[in-house]
C-alpha positions in Angstrom: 92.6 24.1 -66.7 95.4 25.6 -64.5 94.7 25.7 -60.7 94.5 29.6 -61.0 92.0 29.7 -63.0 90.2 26.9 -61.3 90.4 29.0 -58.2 89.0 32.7 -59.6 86.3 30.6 -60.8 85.2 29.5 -57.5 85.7 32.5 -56.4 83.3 34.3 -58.8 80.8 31.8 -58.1 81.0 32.2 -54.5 80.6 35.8 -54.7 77.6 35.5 -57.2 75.6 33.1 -54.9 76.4 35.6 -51.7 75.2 38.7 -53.1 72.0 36.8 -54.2 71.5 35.3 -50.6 71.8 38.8 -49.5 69.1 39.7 -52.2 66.2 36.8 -51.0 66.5 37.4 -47.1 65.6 41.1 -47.5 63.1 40.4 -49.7 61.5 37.4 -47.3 62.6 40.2 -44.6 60.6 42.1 -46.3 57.7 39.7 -47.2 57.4 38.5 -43.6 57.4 42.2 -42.5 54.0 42.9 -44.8 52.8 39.5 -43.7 53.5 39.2 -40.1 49.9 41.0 -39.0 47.8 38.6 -41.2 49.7 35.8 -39.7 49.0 36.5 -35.9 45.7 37.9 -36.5 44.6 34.5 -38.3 46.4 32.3 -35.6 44.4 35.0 -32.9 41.2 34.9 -34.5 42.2 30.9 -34.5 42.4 30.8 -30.9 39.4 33.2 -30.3 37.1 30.8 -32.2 38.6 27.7 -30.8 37.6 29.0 -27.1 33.9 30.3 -28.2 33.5 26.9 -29.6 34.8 25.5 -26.3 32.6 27.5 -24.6 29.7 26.4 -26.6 30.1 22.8 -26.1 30.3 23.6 -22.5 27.0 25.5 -22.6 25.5 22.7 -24.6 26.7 20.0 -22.1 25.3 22.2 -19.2 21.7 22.3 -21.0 21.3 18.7 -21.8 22.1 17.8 -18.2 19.7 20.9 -16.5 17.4 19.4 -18.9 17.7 15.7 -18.0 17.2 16.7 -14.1 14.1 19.3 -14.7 12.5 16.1 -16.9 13.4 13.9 -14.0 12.2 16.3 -11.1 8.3 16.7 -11.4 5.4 16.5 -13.8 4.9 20.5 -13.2 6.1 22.8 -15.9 7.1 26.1 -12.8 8.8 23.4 -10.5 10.9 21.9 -14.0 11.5 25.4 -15.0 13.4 25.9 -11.2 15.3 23.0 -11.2 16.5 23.3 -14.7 17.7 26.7 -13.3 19.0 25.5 -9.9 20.7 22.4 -11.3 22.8 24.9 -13.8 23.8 28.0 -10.7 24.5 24.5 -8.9 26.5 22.7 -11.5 27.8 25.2 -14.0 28.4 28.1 -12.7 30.5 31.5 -14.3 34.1 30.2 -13.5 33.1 26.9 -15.0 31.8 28.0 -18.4 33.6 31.1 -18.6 30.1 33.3 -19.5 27.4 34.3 -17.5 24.5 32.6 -19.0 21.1 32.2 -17.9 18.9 29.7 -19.3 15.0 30.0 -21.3 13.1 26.9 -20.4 9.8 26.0 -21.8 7.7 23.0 -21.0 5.2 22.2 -24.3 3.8 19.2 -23.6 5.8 16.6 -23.3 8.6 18.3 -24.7 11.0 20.8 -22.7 12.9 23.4 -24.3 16.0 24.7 -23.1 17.4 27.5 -25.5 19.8 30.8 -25.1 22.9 33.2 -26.2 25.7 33.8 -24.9 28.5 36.4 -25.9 32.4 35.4 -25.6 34.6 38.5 -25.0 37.7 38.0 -27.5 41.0 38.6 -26.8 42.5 38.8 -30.3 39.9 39.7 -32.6 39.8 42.7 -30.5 43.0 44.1 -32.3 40.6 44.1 -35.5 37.6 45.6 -33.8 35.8 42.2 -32.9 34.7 42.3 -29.0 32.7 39.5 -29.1 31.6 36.2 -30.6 28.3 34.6 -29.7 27.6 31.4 -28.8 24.4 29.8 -28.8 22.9 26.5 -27.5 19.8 24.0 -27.0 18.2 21.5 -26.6 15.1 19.6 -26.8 14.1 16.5 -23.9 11.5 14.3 -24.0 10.0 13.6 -20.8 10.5 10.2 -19.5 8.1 8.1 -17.9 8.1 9.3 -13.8 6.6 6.5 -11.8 5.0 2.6 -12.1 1.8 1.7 -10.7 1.6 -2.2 -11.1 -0.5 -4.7 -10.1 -0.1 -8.3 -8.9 -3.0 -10.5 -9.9 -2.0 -13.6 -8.5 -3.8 -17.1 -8.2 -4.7 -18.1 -4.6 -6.5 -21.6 -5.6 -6.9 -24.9 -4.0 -4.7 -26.4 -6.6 -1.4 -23.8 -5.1 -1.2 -26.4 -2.4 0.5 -29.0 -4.5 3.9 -29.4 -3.6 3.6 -26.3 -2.0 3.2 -24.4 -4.6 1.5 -21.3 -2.8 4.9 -20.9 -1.0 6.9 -20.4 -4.7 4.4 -18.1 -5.4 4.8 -16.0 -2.2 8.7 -15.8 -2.5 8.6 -14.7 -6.1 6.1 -12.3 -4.8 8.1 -10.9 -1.7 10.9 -10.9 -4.4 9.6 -9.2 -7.1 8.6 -6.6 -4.2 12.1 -5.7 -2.8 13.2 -5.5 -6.5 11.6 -2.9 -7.8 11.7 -0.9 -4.3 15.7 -1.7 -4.3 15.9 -0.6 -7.6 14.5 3.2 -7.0 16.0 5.9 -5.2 12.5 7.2 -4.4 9.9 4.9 -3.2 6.8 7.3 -4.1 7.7 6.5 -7.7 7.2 3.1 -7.2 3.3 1.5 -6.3 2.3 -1.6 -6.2 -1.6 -3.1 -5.7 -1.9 -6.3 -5.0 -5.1 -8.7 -6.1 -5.1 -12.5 -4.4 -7.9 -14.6 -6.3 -10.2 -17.7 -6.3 -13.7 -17.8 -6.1 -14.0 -14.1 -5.7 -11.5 -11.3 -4.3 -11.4 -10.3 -0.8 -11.7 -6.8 -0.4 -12.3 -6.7 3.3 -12.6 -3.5 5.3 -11.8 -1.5 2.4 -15.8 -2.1 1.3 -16.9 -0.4 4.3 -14.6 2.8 3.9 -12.2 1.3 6.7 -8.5 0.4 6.7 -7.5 -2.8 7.7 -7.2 -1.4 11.1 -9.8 0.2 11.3 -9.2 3.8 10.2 -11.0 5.9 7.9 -9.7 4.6 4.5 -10.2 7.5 1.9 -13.0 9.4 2.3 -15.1 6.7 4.0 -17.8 6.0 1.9 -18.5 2.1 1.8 -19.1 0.1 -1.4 -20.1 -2.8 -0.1 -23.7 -3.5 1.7 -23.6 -5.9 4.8 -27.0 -6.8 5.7 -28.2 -5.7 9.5 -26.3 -8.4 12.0 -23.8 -9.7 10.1 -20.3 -7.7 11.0 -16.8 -7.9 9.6 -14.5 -11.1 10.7 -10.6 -11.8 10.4 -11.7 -15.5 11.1 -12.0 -17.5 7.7 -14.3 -19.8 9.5 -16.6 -17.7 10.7 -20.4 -17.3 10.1 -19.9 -13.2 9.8 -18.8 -11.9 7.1 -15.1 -12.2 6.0 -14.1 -9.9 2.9 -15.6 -10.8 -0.5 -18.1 -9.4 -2.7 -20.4 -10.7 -5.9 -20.5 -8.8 -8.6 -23.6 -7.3 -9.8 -24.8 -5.2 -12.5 -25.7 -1.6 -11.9 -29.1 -1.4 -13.4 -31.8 -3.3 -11.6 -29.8 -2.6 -8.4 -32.1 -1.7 -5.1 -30.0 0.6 -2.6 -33.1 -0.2 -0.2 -33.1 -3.7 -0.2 -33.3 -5.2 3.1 -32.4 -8.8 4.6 -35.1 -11.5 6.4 -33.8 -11.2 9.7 -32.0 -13.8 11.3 -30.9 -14.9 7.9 -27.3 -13.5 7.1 -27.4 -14.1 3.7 -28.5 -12.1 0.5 -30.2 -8.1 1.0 -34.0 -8.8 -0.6 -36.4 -7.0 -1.9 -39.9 -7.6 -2.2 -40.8 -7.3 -6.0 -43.9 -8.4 -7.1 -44.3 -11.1 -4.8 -40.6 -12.2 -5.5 -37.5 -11.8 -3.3 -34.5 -10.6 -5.1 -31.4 -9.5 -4.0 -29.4 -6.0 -5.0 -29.7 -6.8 -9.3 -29.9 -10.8 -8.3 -33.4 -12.4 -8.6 -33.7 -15.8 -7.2 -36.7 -16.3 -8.8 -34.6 -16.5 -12.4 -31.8 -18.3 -14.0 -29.9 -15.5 -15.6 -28.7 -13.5 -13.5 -25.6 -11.9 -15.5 -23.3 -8.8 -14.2 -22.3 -7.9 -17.5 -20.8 -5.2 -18.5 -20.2 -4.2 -15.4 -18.0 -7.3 -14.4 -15.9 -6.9 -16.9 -14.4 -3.1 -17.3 -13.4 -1.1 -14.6 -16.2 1.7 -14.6 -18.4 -0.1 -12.1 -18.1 1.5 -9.3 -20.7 0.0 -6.9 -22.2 -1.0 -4.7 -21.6 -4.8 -3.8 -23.2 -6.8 -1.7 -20.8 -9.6 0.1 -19.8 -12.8 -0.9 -22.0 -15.2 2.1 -21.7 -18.9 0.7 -25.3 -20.4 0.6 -28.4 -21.8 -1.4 -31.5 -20.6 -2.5 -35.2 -22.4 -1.6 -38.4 -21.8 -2.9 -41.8 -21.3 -1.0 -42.3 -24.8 0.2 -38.8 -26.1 1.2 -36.1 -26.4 3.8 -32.9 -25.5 3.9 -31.8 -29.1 6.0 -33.3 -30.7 2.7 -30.1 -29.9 0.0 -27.6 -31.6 3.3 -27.2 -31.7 6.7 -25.1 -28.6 6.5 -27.7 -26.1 5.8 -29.3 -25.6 8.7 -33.2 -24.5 8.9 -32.3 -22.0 11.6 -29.9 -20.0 9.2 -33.1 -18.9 7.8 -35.6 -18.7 10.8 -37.6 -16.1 9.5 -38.1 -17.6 6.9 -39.9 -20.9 8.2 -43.5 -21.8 8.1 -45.4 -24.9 9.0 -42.7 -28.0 9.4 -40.3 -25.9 9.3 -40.9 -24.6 5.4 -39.8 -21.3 3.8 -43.1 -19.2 4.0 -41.4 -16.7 1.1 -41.4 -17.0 -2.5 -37.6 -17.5 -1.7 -35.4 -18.1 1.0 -31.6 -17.9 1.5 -29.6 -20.8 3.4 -26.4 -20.2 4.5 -23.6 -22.7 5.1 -21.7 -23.2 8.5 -19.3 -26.2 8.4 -15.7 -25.4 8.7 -14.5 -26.9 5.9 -16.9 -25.1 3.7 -18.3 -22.6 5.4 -19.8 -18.8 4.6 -16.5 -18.1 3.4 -16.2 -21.1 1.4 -14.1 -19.6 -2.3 -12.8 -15.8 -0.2 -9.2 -16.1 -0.7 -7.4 -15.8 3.0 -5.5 -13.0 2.0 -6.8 -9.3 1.7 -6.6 -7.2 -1.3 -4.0 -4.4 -1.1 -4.7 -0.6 -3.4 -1.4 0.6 -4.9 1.0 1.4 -1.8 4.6 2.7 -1.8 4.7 0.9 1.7 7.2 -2.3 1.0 5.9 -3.6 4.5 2.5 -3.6 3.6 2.9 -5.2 0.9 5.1 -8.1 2.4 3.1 -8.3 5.0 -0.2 -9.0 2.9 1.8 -11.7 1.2 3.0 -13.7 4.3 5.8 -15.8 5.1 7.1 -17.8 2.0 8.1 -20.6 4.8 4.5 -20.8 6.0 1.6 -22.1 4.4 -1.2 -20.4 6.5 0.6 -16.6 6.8 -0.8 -14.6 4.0 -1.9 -15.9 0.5 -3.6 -19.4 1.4 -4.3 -21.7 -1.2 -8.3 -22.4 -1.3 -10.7 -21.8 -3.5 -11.3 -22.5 -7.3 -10.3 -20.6 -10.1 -11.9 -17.4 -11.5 -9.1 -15.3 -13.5 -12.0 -13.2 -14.9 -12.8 -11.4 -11.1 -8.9 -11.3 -10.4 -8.2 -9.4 -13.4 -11.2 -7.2 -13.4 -10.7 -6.0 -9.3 -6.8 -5.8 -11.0 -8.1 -3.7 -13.1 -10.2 -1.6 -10.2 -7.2 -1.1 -8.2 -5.2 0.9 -11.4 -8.0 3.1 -12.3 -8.0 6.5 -10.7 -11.9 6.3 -10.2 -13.8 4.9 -7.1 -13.4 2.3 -5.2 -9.7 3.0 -5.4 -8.6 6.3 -5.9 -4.4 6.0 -5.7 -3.9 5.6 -8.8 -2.5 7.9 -11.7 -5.1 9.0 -14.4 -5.1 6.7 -17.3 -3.6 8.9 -19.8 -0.5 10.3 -17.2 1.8 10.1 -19.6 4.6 10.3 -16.3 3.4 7.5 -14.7 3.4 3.8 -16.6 0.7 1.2 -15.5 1.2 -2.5 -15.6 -0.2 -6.2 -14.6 1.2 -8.9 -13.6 -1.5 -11.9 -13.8 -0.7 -15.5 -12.8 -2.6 -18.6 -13.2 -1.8 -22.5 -12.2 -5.3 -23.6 -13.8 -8.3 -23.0 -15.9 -11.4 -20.8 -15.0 -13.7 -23.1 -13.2 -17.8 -22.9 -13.2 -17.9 -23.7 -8.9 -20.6 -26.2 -8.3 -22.5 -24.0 -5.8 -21.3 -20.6 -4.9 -18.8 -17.8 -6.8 -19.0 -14.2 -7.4 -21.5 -14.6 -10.0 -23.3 -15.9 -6.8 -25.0 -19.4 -7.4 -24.1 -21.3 -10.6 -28.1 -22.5 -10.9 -29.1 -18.8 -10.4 -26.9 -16.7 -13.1 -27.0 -19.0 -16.5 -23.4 -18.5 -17.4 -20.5 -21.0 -17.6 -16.4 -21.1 -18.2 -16.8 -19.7 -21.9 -18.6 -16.8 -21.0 -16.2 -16.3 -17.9 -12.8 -16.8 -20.3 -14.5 -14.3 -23.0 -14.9 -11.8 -20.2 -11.4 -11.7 -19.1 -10.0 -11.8 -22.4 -12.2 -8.6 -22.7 -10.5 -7.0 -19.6 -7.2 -7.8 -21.0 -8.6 -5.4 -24.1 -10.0 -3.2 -22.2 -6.3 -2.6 -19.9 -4.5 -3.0 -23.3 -6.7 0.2 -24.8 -5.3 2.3 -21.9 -2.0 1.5 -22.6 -1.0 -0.9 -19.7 1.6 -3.1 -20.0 0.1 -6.9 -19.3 2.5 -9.7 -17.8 0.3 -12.9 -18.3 1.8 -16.3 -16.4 0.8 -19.8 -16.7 2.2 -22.4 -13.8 2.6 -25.9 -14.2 0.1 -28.1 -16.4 -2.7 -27.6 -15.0 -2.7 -24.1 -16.9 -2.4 -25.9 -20.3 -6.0 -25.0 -21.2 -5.4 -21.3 -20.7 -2.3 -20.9 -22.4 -3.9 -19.8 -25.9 -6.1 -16.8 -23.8 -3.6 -15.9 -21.4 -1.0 -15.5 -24.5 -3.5 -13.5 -26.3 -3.8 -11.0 -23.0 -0.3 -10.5 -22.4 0.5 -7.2 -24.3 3.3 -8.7 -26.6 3.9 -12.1 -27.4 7.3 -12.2 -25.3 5.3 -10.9 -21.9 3.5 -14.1 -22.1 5.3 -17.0 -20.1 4.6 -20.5 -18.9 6.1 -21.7 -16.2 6.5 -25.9 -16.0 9.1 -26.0 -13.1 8.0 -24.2 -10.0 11.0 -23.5 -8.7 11.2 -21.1 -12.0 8.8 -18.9 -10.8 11.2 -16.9 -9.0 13.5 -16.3 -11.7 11.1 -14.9 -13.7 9.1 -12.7 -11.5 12.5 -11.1 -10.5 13.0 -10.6 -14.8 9.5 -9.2 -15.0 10.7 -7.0 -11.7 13.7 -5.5 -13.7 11.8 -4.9 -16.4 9.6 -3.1 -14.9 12.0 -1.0 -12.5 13.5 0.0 -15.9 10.6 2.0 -16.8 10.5 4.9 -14.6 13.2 7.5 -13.6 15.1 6.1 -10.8 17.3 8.9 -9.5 
């Protein structure tokens, strides 16, 4: 092929593939012409949506957290219904979100309902006749639980004085205290009772409708008898009375029993020839509280907790030891110094084991939100006679029961929370170092010859306490401390609520770890903030 030919070729071909570029790009020209408003309208109607969605996700942010805070504020469906709505004018307002939007809040239950539309004015879709897109949100919030009420049951014994054990106890205590108080950003959603116990539980000036001070506690009705001329005493060793009560059962109780005078012991009644006391009758072996020592229904009265013995017509009180006196029952006496009554009451006076022989040292204390208090009740952890004391034996039975008095919303002690608040959470801490123990002469079942009952009957009834808390939903810590607990590891497991709230303790010096766990714990519950 000659170069001239070579060369029209190309020249042909370049002319063909020109005119048919020229061709496509007025048909894509034209393409792109027809197409162009589909395009922008879908890339408008693209960004429309993309912001109404935006929006929405905004809204539904702003519900969850109005609805949080309104679960969080109060147990009152009008006051969560205004901060749901003051929390979002607050926190989310119109320049935030982009829409004016007001919130519909219900409260159903334990459920709150925040719901509502919302319309997005559209910039694009506009073009096409669309104003608006709406947007809708909700949300659904389960109410938390509000507030603790917890109790600490704690063992006050004789025993606690080995190697100063009562003073582990008390930090752990004072601990466990400033724990769940540190851990709250509202202190009235945090109450704490506290229940010292040995022989009996001391609930001091509270049984006559006083504060520990002296002020009117309550509404100042007493629920605890003290027989004419014996009076309250702070003094441990004192012949007057110094805080604790026996239990009693409410039927065969006699609101007008009186005392022998001169004899600060037991209220009597003359019954057919036979002294008894208010539902005790000396003249029997079986006196039993039952029920009533056991759930927390009882409401009283009680009559206090005086360490003594019981004669019959006949005897003298010098005759069981040189420590009962005749003249703690002068009334009483006939010829040679006798008692002249089908029964008589002696009443103890040494200082080693004295009236208040078995009262734990340290008072009870109803559920507070006052730290202080409640440190103060406890003592000095560096000093063994500030506060909890140890003396006494063991009754876990009458710890957990008056632990059990202080949660309940029903007299004596009225702070607490109805049983079924579902806002507030109710718990027990209970701690042992030994075994229940049948005292050789004086308890709250009052005299161990005059009520027929021993340590089964007194491990069965707190194990029935334990069910009875465990029905109403508390939550039940349940400690054993060193060996001497060994034989109540099996019942105190059983009480606990789960298996892994039960713990026993070998090393005393782990005590405070784990009452600062079960503090945590606890503090976790209830809405902090």
């Amino acid at each position: 092929m000659t170069g001239g030919k070579f060369n029209r070729m190309i020249a042909v071909c370049k002319d063909k593939v020109s005119r048919y570029l020229r061709d496509t790009t007025a048909t894509i020209a034209v393409t792109f012409a027809i197409m162009a408003p589909v395009i922008i309208g879908s890339a408008g109607m693209a960004l429309d949506f993309a912001h109404a969605y935006l929006v929405q996700q905004r809204l539904a942010q702003a519900i969850d957290a109005a609805a949080l805070a309104g679960a969080a504020s109060s147990a009152d469906a009008t006051e969560i219904e205004q901060k749901i709505q003051q929390f979002f004018d607050a926190n989310y307002p119109e320049s935030k979100l982009g829409i004016t939007f007001d919130p519909v809040v219900q409260v159903i239950g334990n459920e709150i309902h925040v719901t509502g539309n919302a319309y997005y004015d559209t910039f694009f879709l506009a073009l096409i006749g669309i104003t608006e897109i709406e947007v809708e949100a909700d949300t659904t919030v389960m109410r938390e639980v509000q507030g603790i009420e917890v109790v600490m049951v704690l063992d006050n014994t004789g025993s606690m004085a080995t190697d100063n054990n009562i003073l582990k106890l008390k930090e752990a205590s004072k601990s466990f205290v400033e724990i769940l108080f540190d851990r709250t950003t509202n202190p009235n959603f945090v109450r704490i009772g506290l229940v010292p116990y040995a022989n009996s539980v001391r609930v001091g000036k509270y049984g006559l409708g006083q504060n520990p001070d002296g002020t009117t506690y309550a509404d100042g009705v007493p629920f605890v008898n003290t027989p004419t001329g014996v009076t309250y005493t702070t003094d441990h060793s004192s012949a007057n009375w110094y805080g604790c009560v026996v239990e009693h059962k409410e039927t065969g109780y006699s609101a007008t029993a009186t005392h022998a005078s001169g004899s600060k012991g037991q209220l009597w009644i003359d019954s057919a020839g036979a002294y008894k006391g208010h539902g005790w009758n000396p003249a029997v072996t079986t006196n039993d509280p039952y029920p009533d020592d056991v759930l927390d229904e009882y409401e009283g009265p009680w009559d206090p907790y005086m360490y003594g013995r019981v004669i019959s017509s006949g005897q003298t009180c010098s005759a069981i030891s040189s420590q009962y006196s005749n003249t703690r029952c002068s009334s009483c006496l006939g010829a040679s110094s006798t008692c002249n009554k089908p029964n008589c009451f002696c009443w103890r006076t040494d200082s080693n084991e004295g009236t208040n022989y078995g009262c734990p040292y340290a008072n009870l204390v109803p559920l507070t939100s006052d730290e202080e208090k409640l440190l103060e009740a406890i003592g000095d952890p560096t000093l063994t006679t500030s506060g909890m004391q140890a003396h006494g034996n063991t009754l876990g039975n009458i710890g957990m029961v008056w632990g059990a008095r202080v949660l309940s919303p029903e007299f004596p002690f009225e702070e607490a929370h109805p049983w079924d608040d579902v806002y507030w959470k109710k718990a027990v801490v209970m701690m042992t170092d030994g075994v229940n123990t049948n005292d050789s002469n004086y308890s709250s079942f009052w005299f161990k010859n005059k009520n027929g009952l021993n340590t089964t009957a007194y491990n069965d009834r707190f194990k029935e306490t334990c069910e009875a808390l465990k029905e109403k939903d508390v939550i039940i810590y349940t400690i054993t401390f060193t060996d001497g607990a060994d034989g109540a590891k099996q019942d105190y497991e059983e009480c606990a609520s789960t298996p892994d709230k039960y713990y026993h303790v070998v090393n005393p010096d782990d005590l405070l770890p784990l009452f600062e766990q079960i503090a945590r714990e606890l503090s976790s519950l209830h809405i902090v903030d």
